[in-house]
C-alpha positions, 0 to 999 in steps of 0.5 A: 454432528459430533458423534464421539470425544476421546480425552486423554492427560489433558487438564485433571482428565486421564481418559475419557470417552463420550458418544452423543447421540442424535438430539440433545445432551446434557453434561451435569455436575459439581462444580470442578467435575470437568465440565468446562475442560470437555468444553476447552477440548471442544474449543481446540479441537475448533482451533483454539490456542493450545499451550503445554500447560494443558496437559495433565501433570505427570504425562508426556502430553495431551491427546483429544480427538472428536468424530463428526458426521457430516452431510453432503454438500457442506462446505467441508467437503469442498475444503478437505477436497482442495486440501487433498483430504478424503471424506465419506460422510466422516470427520476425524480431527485429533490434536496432539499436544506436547510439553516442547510447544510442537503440537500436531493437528490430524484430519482424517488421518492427515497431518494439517496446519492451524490454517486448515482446522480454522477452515474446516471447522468454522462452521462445524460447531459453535460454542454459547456461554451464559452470557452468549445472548448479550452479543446481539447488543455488539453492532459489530457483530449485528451483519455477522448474525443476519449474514449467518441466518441468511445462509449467506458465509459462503457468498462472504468468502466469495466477495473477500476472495474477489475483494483480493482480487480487484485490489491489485487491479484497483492499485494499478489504476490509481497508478495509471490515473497517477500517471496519466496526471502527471503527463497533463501537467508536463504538457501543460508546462511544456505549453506555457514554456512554449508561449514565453518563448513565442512571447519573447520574439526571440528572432535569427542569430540573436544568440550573436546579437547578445552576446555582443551586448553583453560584451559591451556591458561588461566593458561600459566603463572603458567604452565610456572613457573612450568616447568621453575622452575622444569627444573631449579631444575633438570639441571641448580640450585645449588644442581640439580638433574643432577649434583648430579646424575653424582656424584653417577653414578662416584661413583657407576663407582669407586665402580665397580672396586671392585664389578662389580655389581655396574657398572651402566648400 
């Protein structure tokens, strides 16, 4: 519960200070009285956007500071506890603001970060427009709501912390199926390369074998006129080897009448 606000320069405001009390509160006014400036405090205070532009004309800078009473067991007390923070039922959160953009952000007397008043007061304290109702009409925001009513925040910080923590782990399955995919399609490779070897009938020293036919092809020119040109002197030139070996074998036939030692055999 917020139990005091202390403004000081900030907006048209030169010093202020309000006590709640337990129940409700009703601020009222004119319109330009300040109302929505408390308000805007409120909102940095719950970590919204400060700007030097805020701090009222003439000063230094800008100063607001609230005091909450909070009860055991919220989760604040988890979050200031792992932050180093001590807490007794009291929250103190003041924020500086400053013309050189180097604002300052105090917790119960410590010096935080943005990061740590966004997680200490998401749940602190919310703030509704006139208009607030017609959220209700935006779908994105309908599993927030049911999930606020059921009590359900902390269960959703949970699953996004191990949401984060199985990412890495998702990755390196998929990095894992990755693999396991491309050594199936080696072996498959390697099996079909294996069958067109064994299909080839490929068989001992034929590296020897085709190399000398691939000798003779590249010297099938010369081979050709060779074996046309002896083929040519033996059977078909003048003067061949044929016809002059029927010559002599008439020859050696007519010899043979008069010694038959001579007759071809």
């Amino acid at each position: 519960m917020l139990s005091e606000l202390s403004i000081k320069n900030f907006a048209i405001i030169d010093d202020l200070t309000l006590c709640f009390e337990g129940g409700l509160t009703i601020l009222s006014g004119e319109t330009g009285a300040g109302k929505s400036i408390i308000v805007s405090a409120i909102n940095l205070l719950l970590g919204s956007r400060a700007t030097a532009k805020m701090i009222r004309t003439g000063a230094d800078s800008a100063e607001i500071e609230a005091l909450f009473f909070i009860a055991e067991g919220e989760d604040v007390f988890k979050i200031l506890a792992s932050q180093g923070i001590d807490v007794a039922g009291e929250l103190l959160i003041r924020r500086i603001i400053s013309h050189n953009d180097r604002h300052r952000i105090y917790i119960n007397g410590r010096l935080a970060t943005m990061q740590v008043l966004n997680q200490v007061t998401e749940n602190l304290a919310a703030i509704s427009g006139q208009h607030e109702h017609q959220q209700l009409l935006n779908e994105s925001r309908h599993l927030l709501i049911l999930d606020q009513i059921g009590d359900i925040p902390p269960l959703r910080r949970e699953f996004q912390a191990c949401y984060h923590e199985i990412l890495p782990m998702i990755a390196t399955l998929d990095q894992l199926k990755a693999a396991r995919q491309t050594q199936r399609d080696q072996i498959e490779l390697y099996e079909f390369q294996k069958k067109e070897i064994e299909d080839a009938g490929i068989a001992k020293e034929e590296d020897d074998l085709l190399k000398k036919e691939q000798t003779c092809l590249k010297n099938a020119e010369m081979l050709y006129q060779t074996v046309r040109g002896v083929t040519e002197t033996l059977y078909s030139g003048d003067g061949a080897v044929s016809e002059k070996l029927g010559e002599i074998r008439r020859r050696l036939e007519n010899a043979s009448g008069v010694d038959d030692r001579l007759k071809p055999s």
